[in-house]
C-alpha positions as CSV (number, residue, x, y, z in Angstrom):
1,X,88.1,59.4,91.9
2,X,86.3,62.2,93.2
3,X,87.4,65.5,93.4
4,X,86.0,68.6,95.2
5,X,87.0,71.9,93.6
6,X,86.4,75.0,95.5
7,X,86.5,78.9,94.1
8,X,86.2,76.5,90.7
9,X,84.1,79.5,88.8
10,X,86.6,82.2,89.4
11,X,89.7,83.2,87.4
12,X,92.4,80.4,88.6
13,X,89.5,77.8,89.6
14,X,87.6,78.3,86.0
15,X,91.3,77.0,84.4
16,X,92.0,74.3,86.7
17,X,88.4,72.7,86.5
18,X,88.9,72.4,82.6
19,X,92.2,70.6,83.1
20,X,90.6,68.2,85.5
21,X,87.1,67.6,83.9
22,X,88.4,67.7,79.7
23,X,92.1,65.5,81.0
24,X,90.5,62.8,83.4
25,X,87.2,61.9,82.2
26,X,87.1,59.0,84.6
27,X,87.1,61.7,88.0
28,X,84.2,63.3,88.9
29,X,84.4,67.0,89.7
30,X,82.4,69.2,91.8
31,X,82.8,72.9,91.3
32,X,82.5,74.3,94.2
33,X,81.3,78.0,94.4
34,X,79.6,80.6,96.3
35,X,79.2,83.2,92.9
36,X,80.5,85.9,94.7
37,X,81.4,89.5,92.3
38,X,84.7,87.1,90.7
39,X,82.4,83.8,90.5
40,X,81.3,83.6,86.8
41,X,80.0,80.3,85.5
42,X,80.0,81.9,81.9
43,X,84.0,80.3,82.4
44,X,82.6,77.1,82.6
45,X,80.0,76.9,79.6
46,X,81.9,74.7,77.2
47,X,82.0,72.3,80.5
48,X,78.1,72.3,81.0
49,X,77.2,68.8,79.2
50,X,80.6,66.6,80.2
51,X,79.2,64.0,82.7
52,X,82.1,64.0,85.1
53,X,81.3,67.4,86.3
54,X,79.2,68.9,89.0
55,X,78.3,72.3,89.9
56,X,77.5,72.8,93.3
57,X,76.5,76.4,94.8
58,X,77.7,76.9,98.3
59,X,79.4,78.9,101.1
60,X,82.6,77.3,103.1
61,X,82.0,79.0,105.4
62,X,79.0,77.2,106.2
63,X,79.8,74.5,108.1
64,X,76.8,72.9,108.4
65,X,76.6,73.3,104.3
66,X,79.9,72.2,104.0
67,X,79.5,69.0,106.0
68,X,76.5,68.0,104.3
69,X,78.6,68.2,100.7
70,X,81.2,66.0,102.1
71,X,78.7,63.2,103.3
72,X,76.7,63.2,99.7
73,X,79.8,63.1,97.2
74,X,82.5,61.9,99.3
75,X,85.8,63.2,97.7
76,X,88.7,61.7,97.6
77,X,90.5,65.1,97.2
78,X,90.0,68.8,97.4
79,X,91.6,71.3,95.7
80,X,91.2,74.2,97.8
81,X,91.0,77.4,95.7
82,X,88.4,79.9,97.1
83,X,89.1,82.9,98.6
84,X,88.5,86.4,98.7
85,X,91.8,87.4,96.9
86,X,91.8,91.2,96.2
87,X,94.4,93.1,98.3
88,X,92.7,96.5,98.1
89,X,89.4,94.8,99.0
90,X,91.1,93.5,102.2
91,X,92.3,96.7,103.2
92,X,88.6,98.3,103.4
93,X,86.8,95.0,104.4
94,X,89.6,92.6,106.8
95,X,86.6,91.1,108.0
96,X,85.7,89.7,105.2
97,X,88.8,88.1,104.5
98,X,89.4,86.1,107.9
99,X,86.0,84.5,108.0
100,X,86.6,83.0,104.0
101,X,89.9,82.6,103.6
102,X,90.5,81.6,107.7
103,X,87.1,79.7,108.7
104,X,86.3,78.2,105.3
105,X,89.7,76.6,105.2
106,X,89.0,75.2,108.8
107,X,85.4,73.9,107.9
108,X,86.8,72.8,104.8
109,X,89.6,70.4,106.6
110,X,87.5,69.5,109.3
111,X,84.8,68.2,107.0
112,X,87.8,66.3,105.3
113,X,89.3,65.3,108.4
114,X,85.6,63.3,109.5
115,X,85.2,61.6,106.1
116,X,88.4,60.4,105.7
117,X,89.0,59.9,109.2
118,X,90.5,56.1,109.2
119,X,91.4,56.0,106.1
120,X,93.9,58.4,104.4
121,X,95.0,56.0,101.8
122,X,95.1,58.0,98.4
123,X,93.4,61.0,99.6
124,X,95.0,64.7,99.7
125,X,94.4,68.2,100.3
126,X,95.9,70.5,98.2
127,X,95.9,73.9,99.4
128,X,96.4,76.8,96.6
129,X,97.7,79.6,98.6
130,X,100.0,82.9,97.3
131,X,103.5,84.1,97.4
132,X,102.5,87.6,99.7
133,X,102.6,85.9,102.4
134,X,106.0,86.3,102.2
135,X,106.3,89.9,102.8
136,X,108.3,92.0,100.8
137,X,111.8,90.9,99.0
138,X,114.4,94.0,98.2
139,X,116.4,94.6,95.1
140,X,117.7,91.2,95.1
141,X,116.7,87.4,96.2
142,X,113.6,84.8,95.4
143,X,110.8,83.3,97.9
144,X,112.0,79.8,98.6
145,X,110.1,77.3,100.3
146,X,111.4,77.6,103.2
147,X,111.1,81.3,103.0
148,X,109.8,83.0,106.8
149,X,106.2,84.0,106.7
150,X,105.7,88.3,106.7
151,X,102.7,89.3,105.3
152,X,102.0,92.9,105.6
153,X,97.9,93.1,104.2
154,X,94.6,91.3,105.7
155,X,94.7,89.4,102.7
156,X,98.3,87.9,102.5
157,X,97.5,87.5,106.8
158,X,94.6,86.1,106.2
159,X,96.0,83.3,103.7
160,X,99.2,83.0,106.1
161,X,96.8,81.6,108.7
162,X,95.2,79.2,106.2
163,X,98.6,78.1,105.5
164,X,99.6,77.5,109.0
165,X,95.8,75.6,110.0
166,X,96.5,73.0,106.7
167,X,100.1,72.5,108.2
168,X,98.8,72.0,111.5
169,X,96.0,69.8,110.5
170,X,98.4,67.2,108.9
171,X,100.8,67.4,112.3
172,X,97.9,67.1,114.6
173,X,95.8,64.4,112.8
174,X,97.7,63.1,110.0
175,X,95.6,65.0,107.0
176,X,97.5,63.9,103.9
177,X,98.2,67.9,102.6
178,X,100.1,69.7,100.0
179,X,100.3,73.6,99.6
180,X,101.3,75.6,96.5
181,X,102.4,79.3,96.3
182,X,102.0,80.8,93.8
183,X,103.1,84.5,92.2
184,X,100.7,86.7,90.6
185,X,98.7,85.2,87.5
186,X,96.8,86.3,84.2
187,X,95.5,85.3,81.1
188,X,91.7,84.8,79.8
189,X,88.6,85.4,82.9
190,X,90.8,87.5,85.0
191,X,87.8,89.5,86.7
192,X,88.9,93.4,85.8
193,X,89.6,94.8,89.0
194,X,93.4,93.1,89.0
195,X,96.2,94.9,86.9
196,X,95.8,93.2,83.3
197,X,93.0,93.0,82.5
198,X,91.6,96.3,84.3
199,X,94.5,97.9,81.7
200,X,92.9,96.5,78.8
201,X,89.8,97.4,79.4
202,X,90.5,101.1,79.4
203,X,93.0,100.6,76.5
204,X,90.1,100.0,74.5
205,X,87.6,101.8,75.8
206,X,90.2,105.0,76.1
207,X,90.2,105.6,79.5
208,X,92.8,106.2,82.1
209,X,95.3,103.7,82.7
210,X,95.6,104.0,87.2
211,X,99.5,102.6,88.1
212,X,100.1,103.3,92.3
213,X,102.8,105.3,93.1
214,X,106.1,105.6,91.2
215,X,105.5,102.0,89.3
216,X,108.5,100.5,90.3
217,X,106.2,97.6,92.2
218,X,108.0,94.4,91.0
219,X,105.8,91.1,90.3
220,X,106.5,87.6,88.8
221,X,104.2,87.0,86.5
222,X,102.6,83.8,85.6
223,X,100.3,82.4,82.6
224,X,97.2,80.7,84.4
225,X,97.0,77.7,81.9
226,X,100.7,77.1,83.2
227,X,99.5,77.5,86.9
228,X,96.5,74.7,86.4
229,X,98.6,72.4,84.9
230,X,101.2,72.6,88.1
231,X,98.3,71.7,90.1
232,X,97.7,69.3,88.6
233,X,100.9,68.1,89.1
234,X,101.1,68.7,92.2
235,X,98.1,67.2,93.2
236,X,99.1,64.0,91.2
237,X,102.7,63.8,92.2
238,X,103.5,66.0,94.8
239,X,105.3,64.7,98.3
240,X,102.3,65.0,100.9
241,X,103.3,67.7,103.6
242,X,105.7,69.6,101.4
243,X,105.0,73.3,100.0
244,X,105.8,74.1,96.4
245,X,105.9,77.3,94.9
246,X,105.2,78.1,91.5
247,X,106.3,80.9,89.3
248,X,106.9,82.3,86.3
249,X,110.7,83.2,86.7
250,X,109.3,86.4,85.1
251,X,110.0,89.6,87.2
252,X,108.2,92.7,85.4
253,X,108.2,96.4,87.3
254,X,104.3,97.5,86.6
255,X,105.2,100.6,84.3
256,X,107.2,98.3,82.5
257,X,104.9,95.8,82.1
258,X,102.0,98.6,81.4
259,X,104.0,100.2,79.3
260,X,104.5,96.5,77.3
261,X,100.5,96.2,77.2
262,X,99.9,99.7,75.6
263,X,102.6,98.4,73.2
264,X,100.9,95.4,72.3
265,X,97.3,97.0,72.3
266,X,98.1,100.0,69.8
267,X,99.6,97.0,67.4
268,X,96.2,95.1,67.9
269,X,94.1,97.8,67.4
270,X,95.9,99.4,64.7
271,X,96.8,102.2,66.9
272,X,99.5,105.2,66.5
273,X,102.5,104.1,68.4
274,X,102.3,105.6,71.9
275,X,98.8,106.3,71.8
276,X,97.4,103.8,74.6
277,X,101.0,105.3,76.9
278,X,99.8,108.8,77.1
279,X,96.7,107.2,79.0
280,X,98.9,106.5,82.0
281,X,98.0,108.6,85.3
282,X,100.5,108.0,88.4
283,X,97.6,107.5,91.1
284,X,98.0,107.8,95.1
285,X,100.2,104.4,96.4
286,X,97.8,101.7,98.3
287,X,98.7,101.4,102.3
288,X,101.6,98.4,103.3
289,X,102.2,97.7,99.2
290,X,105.0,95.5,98.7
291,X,108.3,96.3,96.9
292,X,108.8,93.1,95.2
293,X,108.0,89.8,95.0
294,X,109.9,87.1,93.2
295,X,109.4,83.4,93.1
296,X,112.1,80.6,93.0
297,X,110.5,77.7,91.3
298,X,113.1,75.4,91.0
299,X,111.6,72.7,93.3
300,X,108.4,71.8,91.1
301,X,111.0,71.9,88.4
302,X,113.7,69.5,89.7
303,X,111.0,67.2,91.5
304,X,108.2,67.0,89.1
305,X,109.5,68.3,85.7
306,X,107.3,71.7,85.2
307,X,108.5,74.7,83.8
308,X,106.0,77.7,82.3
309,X,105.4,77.2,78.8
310,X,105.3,80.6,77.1
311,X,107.3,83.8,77.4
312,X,105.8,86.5,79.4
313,X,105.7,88.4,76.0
314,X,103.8,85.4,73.9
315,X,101.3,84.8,77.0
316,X,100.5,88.8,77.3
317,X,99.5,88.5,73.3
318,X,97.1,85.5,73.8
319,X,95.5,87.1,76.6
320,X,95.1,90.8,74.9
321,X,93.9,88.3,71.9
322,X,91.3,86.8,73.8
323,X,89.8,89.7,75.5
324,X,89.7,91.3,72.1
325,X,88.0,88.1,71.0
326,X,85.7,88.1,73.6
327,X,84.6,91.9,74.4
328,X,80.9,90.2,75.4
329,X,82.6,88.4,78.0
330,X,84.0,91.5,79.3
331,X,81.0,93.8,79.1
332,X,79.0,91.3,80.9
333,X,81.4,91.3,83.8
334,X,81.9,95.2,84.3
335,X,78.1,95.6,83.9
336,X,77.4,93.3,86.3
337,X,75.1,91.4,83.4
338,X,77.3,87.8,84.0
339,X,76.0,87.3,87.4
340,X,72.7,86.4,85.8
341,X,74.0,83.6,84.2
342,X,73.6,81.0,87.0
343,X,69.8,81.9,87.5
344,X,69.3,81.6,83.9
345,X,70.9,78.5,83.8
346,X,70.3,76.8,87.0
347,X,67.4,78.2,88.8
């Protein structure tokens, strides 16, 4: 089997590629990625000699590009994972946004849609999508499945019309699909501009910890390894047409959960108690931000048996644990350094 991973050198597709190429040695996988700022193939080193994996440099939204990928390797699946995911980054540039996360997901099915056009027989499209395009929950209540559609930036719009061309392609030509939503993830390569790790990078270089607004934003959180291994469920098992959403039944208000890292960091860096907490600053709140969003993930558990496999607590420790172990990592990134990497490498 071949199998076409795209957005496979960013934080999510970097974890999900590993599960693929080290679990199924008898697929091929092509990595699929442009190496936009959160494309970093330094992810992906241990992967470089394995001979069931592909690196291919490209744009989806390309079409011409695209097609031409299609016709040399002919996948039998795609696991569709790039995007432009960044929610303050969508507010400045919307643009941006429609063009990846809209068009690339059209050329994308199209391009599946004419090479397995005939033939659908063990093929499938697994769209990776996000739980914002919900909207906002209240006080109470989870994001079902069957949950309406409100999304409220140019980013959680933008993947809401994704959604809604996958679901139309498989009405309107029979394209055997499957979508996941998930809720928001970390763990090891999380590019530092999201919440985590931006935290513990100024934890340990002692700068200013930014939270928007009061900090009473509620996420679910979930570990990434747990999030590639419900792919791959999914994509393995999953009903074709049906949506599941994955989370970490794992609500945390931000100055909780920032509060929780600086507790963590001063214990790993053999800190005074309270001394990475004073570095909070309240900053001004982000236009349209969400209240809360909460994911009800009973579905993938009753149909195909997965459940997250660490406390939010333990996962937070092995993630603070490998940025520690791997400070290099994370001064290449917010130097800009790692995006040398790919023309060292395969220039």
């Amino acid at each position: 089997m071949k199998i076409l991973i795209t957005g496979g050198a960013g934080f999510i597709g970097s974890h999900v590629v590993r599960e693929f190429v080290t679990k199924y040695p008898g697929y091929h996988i092509i990595n699929l990625d442009l190496l936009t700022y959160a494309g970093n193939l330094e992810n992906l080193k241990d992967l470089e000699g394995f001979p069931n994996y592909t690196f291919v440099k490209a744009d989806i939204t390309d079409e011409q590009e695209i097609n031409d990928i299609f016709k040399k390797y002919c996948p039998d699946g795609v696991i569709h994972l790039a995007a432009e995911s960044h929610v303050d980054r969508s507010i400045n540039s919307p643009l941006d946004f429609v063009k990846t996360n809209v068009l690339g997901t059209v050329n994308l099915l199209n391009a599946a849609k004419k090479t397995w056009e005939g033939d659908f027989k063990g093929k499938r499209f697994h769209h990776v999508s996000t739980d914002e395009v919900y909207g906002s929950l209240g006080d109470t209540g989870l994001f079902t499945e069957e949950y309406k559609y409100d999304p409220h930036s140019p980013y959680s719009a933008s993947k809401a019309a994704s959604d809604h061309f996958v679901r139309a392609y498989a009405d309107t030509y029979g394209l055997p699909v499957v979508l996941t939503n998930c809720s928001n993830n970390y763990g090891p390569n999380h590019f530092p501009e999201k919440l985590i790790p931006l935290m513990i990078h100024n934890i340990i270089h002692e700068k200013p910890l930014p939270v928007y607004g009061d900090g009473n934003y509620t996420r679910d959180w979930l570990y990434v390894i747990d999030h590639a291994r419900a792919i791959d469920l999914v994509f393995h098992e999953g009903r074709d047409r049906e949506c599941y959403n994955i989370g970490g039944f794992n609500e945390w208000k931000n100055i909780d959960l920032v509060k929780l890292l600086c507790k963590q960091m001063d214990e790993k860096l053999k800190r005074e108690p309270g001394t990475s907490e004073n570095l909070i600053t309240f900053v001004k709140d982000r236009p349209g931000h969400d209240l809360r969003y909460a994911i009800d993930a009973s579905k993938i558990n009753k149909e195909l048996g997965w459940e997250p496999s660490v406390t939010f607590e333990e996962g937070l420790s092995k993630t603070i644990d490998w940025y520690l172990e791997n400070k290099g990592w994370l001064e290449n990134v917010t130097s800009g350094a790692y995006q040398e990497y790919y023309k060292e490498q395969y220039s």
